[in-house]
C-alpha positions in Angstrom: 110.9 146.3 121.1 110.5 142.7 119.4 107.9 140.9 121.2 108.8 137.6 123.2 109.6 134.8 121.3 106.5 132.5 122.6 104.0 135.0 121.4 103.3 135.1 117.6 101.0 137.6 115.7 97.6 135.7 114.0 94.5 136.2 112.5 91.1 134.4 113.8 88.6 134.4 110.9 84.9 133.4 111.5 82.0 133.6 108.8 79.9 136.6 108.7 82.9 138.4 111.3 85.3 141.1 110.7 88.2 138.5 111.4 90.3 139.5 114.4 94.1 140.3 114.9 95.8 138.7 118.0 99.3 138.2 119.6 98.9 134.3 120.7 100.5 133.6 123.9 102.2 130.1 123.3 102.3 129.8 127.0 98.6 130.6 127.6 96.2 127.2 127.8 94.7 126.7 124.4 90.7 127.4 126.5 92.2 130.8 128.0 92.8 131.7 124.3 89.5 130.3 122.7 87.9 132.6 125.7 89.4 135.5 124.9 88.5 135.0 120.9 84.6 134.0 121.5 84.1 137.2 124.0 85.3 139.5 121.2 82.7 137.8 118.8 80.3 138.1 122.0 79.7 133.9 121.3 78.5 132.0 124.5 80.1 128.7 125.8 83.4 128.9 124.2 83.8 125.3 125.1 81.6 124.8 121.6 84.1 126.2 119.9 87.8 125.5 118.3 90.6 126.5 116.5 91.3 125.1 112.8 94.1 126.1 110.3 92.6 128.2 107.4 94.5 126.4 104.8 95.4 123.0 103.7 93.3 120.2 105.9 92.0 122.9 108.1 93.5 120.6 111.5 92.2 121.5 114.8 94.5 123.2 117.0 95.2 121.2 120.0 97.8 121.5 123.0 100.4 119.0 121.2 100.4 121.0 117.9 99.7 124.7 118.9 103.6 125.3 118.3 103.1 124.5 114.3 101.7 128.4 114.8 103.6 130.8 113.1 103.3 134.6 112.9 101.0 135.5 110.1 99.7 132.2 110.3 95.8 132.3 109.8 93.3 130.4 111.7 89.6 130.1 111.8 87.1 129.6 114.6 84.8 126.5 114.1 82.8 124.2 115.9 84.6 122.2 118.6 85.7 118.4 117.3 83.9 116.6 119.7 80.3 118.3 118.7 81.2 118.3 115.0 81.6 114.2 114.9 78.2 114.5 116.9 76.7 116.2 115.0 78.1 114.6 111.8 77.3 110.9 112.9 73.3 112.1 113.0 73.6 113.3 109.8 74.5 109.8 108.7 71.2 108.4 110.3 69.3 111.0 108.3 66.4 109.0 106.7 67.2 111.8 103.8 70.0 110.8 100.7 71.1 114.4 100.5 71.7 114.2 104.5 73.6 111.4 104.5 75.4 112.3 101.5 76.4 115.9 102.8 77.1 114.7 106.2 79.8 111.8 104.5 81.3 114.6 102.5 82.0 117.0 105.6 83.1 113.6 107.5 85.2 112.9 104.6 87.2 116.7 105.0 87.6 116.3 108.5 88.3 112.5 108.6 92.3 113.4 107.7 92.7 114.9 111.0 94.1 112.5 113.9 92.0 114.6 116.6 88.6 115.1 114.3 89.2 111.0 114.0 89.6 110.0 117.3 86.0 111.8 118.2 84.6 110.0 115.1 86.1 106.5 116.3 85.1 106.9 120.2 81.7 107.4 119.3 81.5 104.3 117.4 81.3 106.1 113.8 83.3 103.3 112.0 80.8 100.7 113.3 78.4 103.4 111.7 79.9 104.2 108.4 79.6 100.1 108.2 76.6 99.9 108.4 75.9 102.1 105.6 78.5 99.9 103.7 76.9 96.5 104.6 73.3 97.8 104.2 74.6 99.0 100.6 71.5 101.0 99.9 73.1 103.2 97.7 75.7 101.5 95.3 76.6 105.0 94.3 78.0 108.0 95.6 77.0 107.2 99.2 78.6 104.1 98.9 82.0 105.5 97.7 82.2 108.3 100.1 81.4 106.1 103.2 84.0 103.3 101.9 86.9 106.4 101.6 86.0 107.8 104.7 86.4 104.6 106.5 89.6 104.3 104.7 91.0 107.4 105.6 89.9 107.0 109.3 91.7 103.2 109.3 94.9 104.7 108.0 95.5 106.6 111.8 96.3 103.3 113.1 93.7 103.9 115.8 91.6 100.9 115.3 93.4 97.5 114.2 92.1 96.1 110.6 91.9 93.0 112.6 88.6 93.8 114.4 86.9 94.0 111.1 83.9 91.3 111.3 83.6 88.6 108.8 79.8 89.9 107.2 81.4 93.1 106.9 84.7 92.1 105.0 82.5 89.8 103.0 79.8 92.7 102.3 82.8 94.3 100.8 83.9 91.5 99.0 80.5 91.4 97.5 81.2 95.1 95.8 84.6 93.8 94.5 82.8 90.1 92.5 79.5 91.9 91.2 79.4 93.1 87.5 78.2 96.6 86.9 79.0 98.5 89.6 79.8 102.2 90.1 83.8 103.4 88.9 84.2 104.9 92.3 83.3 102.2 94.6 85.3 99.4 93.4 88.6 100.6 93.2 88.5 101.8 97.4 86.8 98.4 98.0 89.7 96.3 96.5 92.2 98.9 98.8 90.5 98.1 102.0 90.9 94.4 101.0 94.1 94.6 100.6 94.6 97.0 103.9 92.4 93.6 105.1 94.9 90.9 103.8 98.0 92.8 104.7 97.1 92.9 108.1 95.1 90.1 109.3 96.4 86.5 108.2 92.8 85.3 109.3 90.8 87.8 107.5 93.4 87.5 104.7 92.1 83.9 104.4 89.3 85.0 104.0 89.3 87.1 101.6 91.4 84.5 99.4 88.7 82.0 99.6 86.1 84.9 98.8 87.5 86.3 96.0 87.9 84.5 92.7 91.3 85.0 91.0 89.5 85.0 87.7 87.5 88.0 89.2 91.0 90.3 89.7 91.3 89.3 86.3 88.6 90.9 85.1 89.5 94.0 87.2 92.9 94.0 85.4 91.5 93.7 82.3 89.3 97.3 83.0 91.1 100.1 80.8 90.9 101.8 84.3 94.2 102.3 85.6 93.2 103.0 89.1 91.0 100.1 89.6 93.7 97.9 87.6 96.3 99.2 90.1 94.0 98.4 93.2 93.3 94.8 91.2 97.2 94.1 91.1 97.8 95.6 94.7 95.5 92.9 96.4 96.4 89.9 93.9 100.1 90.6 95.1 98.9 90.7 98.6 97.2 87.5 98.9 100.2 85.9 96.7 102.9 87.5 99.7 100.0 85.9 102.0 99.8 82.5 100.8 102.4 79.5 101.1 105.1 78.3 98.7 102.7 75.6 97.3 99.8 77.8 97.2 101.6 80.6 95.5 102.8 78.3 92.9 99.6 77.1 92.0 97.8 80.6 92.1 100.7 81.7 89.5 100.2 78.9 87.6 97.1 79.4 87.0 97.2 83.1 86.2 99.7 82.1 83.8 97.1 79.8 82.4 94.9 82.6 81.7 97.4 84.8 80.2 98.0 87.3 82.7 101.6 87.6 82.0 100.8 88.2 78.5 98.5 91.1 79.5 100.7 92.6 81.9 103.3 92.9 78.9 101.1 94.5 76.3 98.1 96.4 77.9 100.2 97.2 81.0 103.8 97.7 80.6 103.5 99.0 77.0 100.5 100.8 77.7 99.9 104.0 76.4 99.5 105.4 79.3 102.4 106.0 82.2 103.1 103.5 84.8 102.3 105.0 87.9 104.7 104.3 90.6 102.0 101.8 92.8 101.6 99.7 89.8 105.3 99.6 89.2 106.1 98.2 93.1 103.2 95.8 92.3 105.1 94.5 89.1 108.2 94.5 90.8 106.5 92.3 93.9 104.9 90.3 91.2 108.5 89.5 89.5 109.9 88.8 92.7 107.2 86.2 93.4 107.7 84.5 90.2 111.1 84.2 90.9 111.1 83.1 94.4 109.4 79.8 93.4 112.8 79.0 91.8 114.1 79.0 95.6 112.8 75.7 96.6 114.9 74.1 93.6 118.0 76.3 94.3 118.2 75.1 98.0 118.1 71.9 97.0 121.2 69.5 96.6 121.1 66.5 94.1 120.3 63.2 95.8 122.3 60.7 94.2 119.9 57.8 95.0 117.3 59.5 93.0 116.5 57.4 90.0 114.5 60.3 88.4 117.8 62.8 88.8 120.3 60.3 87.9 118.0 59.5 84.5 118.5 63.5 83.9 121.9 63.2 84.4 122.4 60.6 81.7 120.2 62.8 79.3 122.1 65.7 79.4 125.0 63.4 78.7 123.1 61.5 75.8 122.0 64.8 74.6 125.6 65.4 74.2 127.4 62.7 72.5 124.7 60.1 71.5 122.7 62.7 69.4 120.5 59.9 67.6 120.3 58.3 70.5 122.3 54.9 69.5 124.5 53.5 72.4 127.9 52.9 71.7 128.4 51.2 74.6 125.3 49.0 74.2 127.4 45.8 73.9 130.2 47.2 76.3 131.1 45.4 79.4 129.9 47.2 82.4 133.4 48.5 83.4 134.3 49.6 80.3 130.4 51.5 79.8 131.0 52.9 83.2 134.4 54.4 81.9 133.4 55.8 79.1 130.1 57.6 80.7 132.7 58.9 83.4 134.4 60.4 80.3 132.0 61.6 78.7 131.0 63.7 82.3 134.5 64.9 82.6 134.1 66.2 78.6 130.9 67.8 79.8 132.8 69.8 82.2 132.1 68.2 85.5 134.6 68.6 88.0 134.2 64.8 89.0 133.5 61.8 87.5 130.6 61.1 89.6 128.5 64.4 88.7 126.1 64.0 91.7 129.3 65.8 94.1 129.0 69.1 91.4 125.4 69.6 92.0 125.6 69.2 96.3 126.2 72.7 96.5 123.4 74.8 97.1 122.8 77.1 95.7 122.0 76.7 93.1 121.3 73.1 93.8 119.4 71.3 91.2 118.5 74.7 89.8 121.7 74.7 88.0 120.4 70.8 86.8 117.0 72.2 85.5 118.7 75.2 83.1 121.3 72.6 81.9 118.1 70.4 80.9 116.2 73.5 79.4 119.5 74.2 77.5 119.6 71.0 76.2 116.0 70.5 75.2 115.0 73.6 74.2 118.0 74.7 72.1 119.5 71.3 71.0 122.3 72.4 68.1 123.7 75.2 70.2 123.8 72.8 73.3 125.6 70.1 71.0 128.0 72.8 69.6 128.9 74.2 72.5 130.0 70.9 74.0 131.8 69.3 71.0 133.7 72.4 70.1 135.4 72.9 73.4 135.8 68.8 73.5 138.1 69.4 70.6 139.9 72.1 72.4 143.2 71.9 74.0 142.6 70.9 77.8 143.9 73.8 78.7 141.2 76.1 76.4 138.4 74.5 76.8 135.3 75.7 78.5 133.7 73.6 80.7 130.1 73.7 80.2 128.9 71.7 83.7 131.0 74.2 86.0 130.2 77.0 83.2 126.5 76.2 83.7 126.7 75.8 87.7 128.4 79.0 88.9 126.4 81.0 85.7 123.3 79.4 88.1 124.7 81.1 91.2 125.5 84.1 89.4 122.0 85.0 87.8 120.4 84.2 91.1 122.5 86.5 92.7 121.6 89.5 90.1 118.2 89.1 90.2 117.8 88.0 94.4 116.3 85.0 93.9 114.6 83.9 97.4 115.7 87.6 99.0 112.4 89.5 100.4 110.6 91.9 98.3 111.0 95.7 99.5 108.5 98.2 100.5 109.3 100.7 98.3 111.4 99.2 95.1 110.0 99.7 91.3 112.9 97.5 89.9 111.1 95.4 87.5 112.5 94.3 84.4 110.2 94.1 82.0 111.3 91.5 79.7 110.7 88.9 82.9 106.9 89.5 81.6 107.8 89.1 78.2 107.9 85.1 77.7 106.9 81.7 79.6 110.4 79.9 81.7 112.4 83.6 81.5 114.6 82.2 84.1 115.6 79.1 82.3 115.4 81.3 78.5 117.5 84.2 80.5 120.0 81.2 81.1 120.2 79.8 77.3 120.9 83.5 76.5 123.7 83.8 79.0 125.9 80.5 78.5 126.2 81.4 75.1 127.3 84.7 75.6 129.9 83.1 78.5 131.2 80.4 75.9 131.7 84.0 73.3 133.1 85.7 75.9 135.7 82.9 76.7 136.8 82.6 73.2 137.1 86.5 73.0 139.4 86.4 76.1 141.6 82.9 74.7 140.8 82.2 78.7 142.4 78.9 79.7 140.8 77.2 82.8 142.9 79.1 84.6 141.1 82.7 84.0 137.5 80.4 85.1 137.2 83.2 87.7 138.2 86.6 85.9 135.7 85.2 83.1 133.0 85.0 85.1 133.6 88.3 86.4 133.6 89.5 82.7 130.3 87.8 82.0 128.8 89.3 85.6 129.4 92.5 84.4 128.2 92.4 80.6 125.1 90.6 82.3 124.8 93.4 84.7 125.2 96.6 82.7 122.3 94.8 80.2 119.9 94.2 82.9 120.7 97.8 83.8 118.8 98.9 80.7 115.9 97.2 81.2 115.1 95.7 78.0 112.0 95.4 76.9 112.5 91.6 75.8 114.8 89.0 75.8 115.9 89.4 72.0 116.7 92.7 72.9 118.2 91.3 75.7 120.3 89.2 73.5 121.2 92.0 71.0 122.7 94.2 73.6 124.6 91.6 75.5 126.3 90.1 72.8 127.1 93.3 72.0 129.0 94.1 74.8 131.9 92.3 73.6 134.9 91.4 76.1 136.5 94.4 74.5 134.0 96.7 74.6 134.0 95.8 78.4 137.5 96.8 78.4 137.0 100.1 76.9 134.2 101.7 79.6 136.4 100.2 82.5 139.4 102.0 81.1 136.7 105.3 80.8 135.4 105.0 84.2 138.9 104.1 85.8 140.0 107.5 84.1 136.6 109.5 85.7 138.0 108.1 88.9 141.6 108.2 88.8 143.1 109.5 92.0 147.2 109.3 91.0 147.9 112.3 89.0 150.8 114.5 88.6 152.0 116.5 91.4 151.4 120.1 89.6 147.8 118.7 87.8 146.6 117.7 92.0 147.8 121.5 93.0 145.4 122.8 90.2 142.8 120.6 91.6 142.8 122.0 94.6 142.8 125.4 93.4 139.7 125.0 91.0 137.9 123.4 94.8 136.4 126.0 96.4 134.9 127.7 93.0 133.5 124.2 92.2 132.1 123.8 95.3 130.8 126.8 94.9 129.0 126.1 92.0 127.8 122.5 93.6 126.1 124.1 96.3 124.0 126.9 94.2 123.0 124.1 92.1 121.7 122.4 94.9 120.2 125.2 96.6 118.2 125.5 93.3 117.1 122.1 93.2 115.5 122.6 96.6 113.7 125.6 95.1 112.2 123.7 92.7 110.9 121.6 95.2 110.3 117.6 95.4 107.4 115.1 95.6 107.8 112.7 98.7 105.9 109.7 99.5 104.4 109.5 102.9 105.5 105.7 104.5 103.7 104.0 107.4 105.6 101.6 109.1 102.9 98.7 107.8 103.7 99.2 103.8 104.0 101.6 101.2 101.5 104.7 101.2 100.5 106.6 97.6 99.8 110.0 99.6 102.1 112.2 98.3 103.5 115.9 99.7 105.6 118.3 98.2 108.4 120.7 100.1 110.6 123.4 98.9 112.9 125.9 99.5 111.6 129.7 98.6 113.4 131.8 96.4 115.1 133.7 99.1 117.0 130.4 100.8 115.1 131.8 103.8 111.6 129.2 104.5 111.1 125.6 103.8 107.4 125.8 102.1 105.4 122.1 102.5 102.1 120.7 102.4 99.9 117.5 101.2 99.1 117.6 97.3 96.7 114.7 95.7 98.3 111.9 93.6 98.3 112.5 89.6 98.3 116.3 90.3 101.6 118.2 89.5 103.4 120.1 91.8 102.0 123.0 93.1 103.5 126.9 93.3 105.0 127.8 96.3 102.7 130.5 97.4 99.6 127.5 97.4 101.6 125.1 100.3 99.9 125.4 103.7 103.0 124.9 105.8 105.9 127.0 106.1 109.1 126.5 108.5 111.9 129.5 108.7 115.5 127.8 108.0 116.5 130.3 111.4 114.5 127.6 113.2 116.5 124.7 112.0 118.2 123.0 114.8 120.2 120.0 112.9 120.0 118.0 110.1 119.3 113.7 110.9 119.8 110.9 108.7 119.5 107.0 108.6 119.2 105.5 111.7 119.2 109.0 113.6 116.1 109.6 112.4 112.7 109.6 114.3 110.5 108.4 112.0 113.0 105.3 111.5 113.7 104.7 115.0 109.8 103.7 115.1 109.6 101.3 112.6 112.2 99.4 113.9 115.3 97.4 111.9 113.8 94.8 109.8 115.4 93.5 106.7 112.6 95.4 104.9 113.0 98.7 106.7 116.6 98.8 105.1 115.9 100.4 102.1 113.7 103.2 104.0 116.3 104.1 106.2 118.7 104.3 103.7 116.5 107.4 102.1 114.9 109.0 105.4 116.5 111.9 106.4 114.7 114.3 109.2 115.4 118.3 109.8 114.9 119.2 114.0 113.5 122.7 114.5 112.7 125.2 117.1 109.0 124.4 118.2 108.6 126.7 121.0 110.6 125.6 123.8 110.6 122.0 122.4 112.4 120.4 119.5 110.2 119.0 116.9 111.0 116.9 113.2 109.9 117.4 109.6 110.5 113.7 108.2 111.3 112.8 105.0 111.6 109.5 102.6 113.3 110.7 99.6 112.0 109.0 96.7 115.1 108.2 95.2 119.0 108.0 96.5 119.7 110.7 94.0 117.7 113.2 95.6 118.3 111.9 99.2 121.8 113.1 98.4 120.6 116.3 96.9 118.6 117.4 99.6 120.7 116.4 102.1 123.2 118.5 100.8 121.0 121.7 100.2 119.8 121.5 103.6 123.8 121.0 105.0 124.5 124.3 102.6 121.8 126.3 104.3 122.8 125.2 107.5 126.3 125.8 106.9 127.4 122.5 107.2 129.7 120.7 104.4 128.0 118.6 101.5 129.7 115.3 102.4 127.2 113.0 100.1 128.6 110.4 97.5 126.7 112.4 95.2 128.4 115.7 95.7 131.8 113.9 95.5 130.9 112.4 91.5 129.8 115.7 90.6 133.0 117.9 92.3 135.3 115.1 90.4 133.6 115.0 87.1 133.7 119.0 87.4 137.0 118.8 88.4 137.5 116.1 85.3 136.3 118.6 83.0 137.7 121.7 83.7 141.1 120.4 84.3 141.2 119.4 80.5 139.8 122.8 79.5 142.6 124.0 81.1 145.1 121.7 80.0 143.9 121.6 76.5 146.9 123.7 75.5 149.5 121.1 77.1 147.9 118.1 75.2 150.7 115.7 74.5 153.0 117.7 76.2 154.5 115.7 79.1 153.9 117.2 82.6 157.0 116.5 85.2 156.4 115.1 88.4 158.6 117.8 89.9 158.9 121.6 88.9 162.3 122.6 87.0 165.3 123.9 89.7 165.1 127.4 89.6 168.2 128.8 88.1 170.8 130.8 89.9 170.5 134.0 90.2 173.2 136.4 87.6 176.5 137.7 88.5 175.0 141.3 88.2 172.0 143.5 87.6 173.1 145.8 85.7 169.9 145.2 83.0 167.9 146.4 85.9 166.6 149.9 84.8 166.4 152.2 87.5 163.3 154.2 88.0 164.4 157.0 89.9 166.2 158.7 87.5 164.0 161.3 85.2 164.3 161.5 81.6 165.4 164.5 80.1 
């Protein structure tokens, strides 16, 4: 007879005891069951005593988690969370080193555990463990381990960063500004800073003021790519912290002292991997730069500005008074206001008056600052480009002020100029590090390539728009590629000619073609089901071979990492917590196991519960567009295993593996490319032997049937 479905079969393991096999009672009170385990051991007082897992973190077992017990699951019997951090927190006033030392490592083991932490934390131990940082008797070991358990007992969310005091945030920042310290303790010192100036805009202050930029240099400079990673976290925190003016003049002068160039060589094009922390950082950091283009962009032109409307008659100098000698100089005024109203319309404004052009924002007077660069910094291809379509026929030419403001718009769009930065993204293109004024150089680069473009199509004004959509995509299949610097930038661009544009919309419009012959959509729909079939074992094995997932707080991005996977008989989701840097480990080593019986449903997006707690921000979009939760059986309750995928490509794929098991169709975007490039492909194969041979839209009329049968041969009559 199976036993009843809230008892489970265990083992209790204690040193020095035979370990004991039990049938757990779900329904039983967790103190009944610790009873019954310390009287077969003959202990006293069970209320000493409690229940840990054997594996992974070794969490206490506690009346909200006791369902996560599964049969065979393996548990040990240890000393009661609540005496531990007692006795733990007297080891850290031992007047001995080793004491304190061996006490900080066993706090640091248990620390990970939210009910270990919350003993810790009620009996003051973070006021405690800071003490031993501020007295910083030790700069050593002692030091480290006390800063990463106070870390790791912040990161519950228990206690608010904001209660930090001021001597013990700037005792801290002391460890991050002296010279020779220990590996260990400043890169966990610049992390709680950071945790410091993410969370408190007073203490953030602070810590600005505190710590010299020239400092984080020196940090970045370190050939240690864990404290340079820490380095670039908190210098992008206090730039997100700071104001518009103060973020400007804190890149400026980081830019001074050649941080950028760094960054490109030692970082970027390092021989060692970019982790995916210092990638967001970049990213952040690229973003920042380009924000302070905003202010400019939201900016109209004021036409009673003497300073704009002397950069208006620049640019027009610039154009058609290259050795800057007047030929209006003894002009009447009417006649010199004609001609410079002429010379604006040749320059491709769409009025005389130039001012109306540049009130739209954006891009504002950003569009007046690249049209300056352009002018200045690449004279002769500024001069050519507006003589030779001056010559033009009206119709052909290409208007260089309209070219130049909507080419504004468009870049700003492509790289989300003044949008917020994103939790999670690693977008960063590298070349943005590459060179001083990338912006303004990325522009030079790209109203060239629209004037090449425009010649390439014979566009009249027109094709302005279908141009411009040309020169979006060339611009945005480049940027795609990340190149690693703008005259590589320049090299592939200009080689995606307007033809060449043609050519891979004609491929992909062929991938994608939906309107095809009655008899080839029939075969289609034959070769489904096998393809489908074929679609869902490859996704089945992808879940096999398991994935890494980032664990995300609701405050900002998290580096903890755990890895989950499907075991080799489709039957048990295998999980558990593995250390960052580490690779993934074997199936038989993860701690946690749930049976795919026990799945209830599969939640995505908004539906999920880990989503529905962080709220709808603008930055929470791009987390819920990769969270996806499974609900299971937890005794009589339902209970989530949450997931951030780490990538839209393998939010699709696990959603669909986990639909498969569940026997739900794959209905991702994902499965849909891959069913129709399959479908793509073996259609040919099997129309290889038809090529050129021109398939009717209907079948041919079957023929009539023949006035007799006599060709029929008869079967029932034997042969002799």
């Amino acid at each position: 007879m199976a036993p009843p479905r809230n008892v489970v079969k265990i083992a209790v393991q204690m040193r020095d005891a035979i370990p004991q096999l039990i049938q757990l009672d779900q329904a039983k009170p967790l103190a009944a069951v610790l009873k019954e385990v310390c009287d077969a051991w003959s202990l006293p007082h069970s209320e000493r005593y409690a229940l840990q897992f054997a594996d992974g973190h070794r969490r206490y077992i506690t009346e909200n988690n006791r369902m996560e017990i599964k049969n065979g699951s393996i548990l040990c019997l240890s000393t009661a969370p609540d005496r531990e951090a007692e006795r733990l927190l007297r080891g850290l006033q031992s007047e001995s080193r080793e004491g304190r030392r061996e006490a900080l490592r066993h706090l640091l083991l248990l620390a990970p555990d939210l009910t270990f932490a919350r003993e810790v934390i009620s009996r003051d131990g973070l006021q405690r463990l800071g003490t031993i940082i501020e007295d910083g008797d030790d700069l050593g070991e002692v030091l480290a381990l006390a800063l990463r358990a106070f870390l790791e007992l912040m990161e519950h969310g228990v206690v608010s960063w904001e209660t930090l005091s001021i001597p013990f945030v700037r005792k801290v920042v002391c460890y991050v500004n002296m010279n020779l310290m220990d590996a260990s303790v400043q890169p966990l010192a610049l992390g709680l800073l950071e945790n410091v100036t993410l969370s408190s805009p007073t203490l953030g202050q602070l810590v600005k003021s505190e710590v010299p930029l020239d400092r984080l240099l020196v940090h970045l400079q370190v050939m240690n790519q864990q404290l340079q990673t820490k380095a670039m976290a908190l210098l992008t925190a206090l730039l997100q912290g700071a104001t518009p003016a103060e973020r400007k003049h804190m890149l400026d002068y980081l830019w001074q002292r050649n941080l950028r160039q760094f960054i490109y060589k030692n970082i970027i094009h390092s021989a060692a991997p970019l982790g995916d922390e210092m990638a967001h950082h970049l990213y952040v950091l690229q973003a920042l730069m380009l924000g302070l283009l905003e202010p400019r962009m939201r900016t109209p032109l004021d036409p009673y500005s003497q300073e704009q409307r002397e950069q208006l008659q620049a640019l027009r100098q610039a154009a058609f008074e290259p050795e800057g000698e007047s030929v209006s100089a003894g002009l009447s005024a009417d006649r010199r206001r004609s001609l410079c109203a002429r010379e604006f319309r040749k320059l491709g404004f769409s009025n005389s008056n130039p001012a109306q052009d540049l009130e739209r924002v954006p891009p504002g007077l950003l569009a007046l600052d690249n049209m300056l660069y352009f002018s200045r910094q690449a004279p002769s291809a500024y001069s050519r480009f507006v003589l030779e379509n001056s010559s033009r026929e009206d119709k052909h030419e290409c208007p260089f002020a309209r070219s130049s403001i909507q080419l504004t718009v468009l870049l700003c769009d492509l790289l989300h100029v003044g949008e917020p930065c994103s939790e999670t993204a690693q977008d960063f293109s590298p070349m943005f590090f590459g060179q001083d004024q990338s912006f303004h150089e990325l522009f030079c680069v790209s109203i060239q390539l629209l004037n090449k473009t425009w010649k390439e199509m014979r566009a009249t004004q027109e094709d302005f728009d279908k141009v411009m959509q040309v020169v979006r995509e060339q611009l945005a299949r480049t940027l795609a590629l990340k190149p690693s610097s703008l005259e590589l930038f320049r090299t592939k661009v200009n080689a995606l000619t307007y033809g060449e544009v043609l050519r891979l919309r004609q491929t992909e419009r062929l991938h994608q073609e939906g309107t095809l012959a009655p008899p080839i959509l029939e075969l289609r729909e034959k070769l489904k089901p096998e393809l489908m079939g074929l679609i869902r074992q490859q996704r089945l094995l992808r879940l096999c071979e398991g994935t890494l997932f980032h664990k995300i707080s609701s405050r900002r991005r998290q580096d903890k990492l755990w890895f989950c996977c499907l075991s080799p008989n489709h039957k048990v989701l295998q999980y558990g917590d593995v250390e960052e840097g580490v690779g993934p480990p074997t199936p038989e080593s993860l701690p946690e196991q749930l049976p795919v019986a026990d799945i209830r449903a599969l939640l995505t997006g908004k539906d999920c519960p880990h989503v529905r707690e962080k709220g709808s921000g603008k930055q929470n979009k791009d987390v819920c567009e990769l969270a996806f939760s499974v609900s299971y059986d937890h005794g009589e309750e339902e209970a989530y295993l949450n997931f951030i995928a780490p990538s839209k490509r393998e939010f699709h794929l696990w959603t669909d593996g986990l639909s498969a098991l569940l026997g739900n169709p794959m209905g991702s975007e994902q499965t849909r490319l891959d069913l129709e490039q399959l479908l793509t492909m073996e259609t040919k194969l099997r129309l290889l032997e038809l090529e050129n041979v021109p398939i009717p839209e209907q079948p041919p009329p079957v023929p009539p049937p023949p006035t007799n049968f006599n060709f029929c041969y008869d079967c029932s009559i034997a042969e002799p």
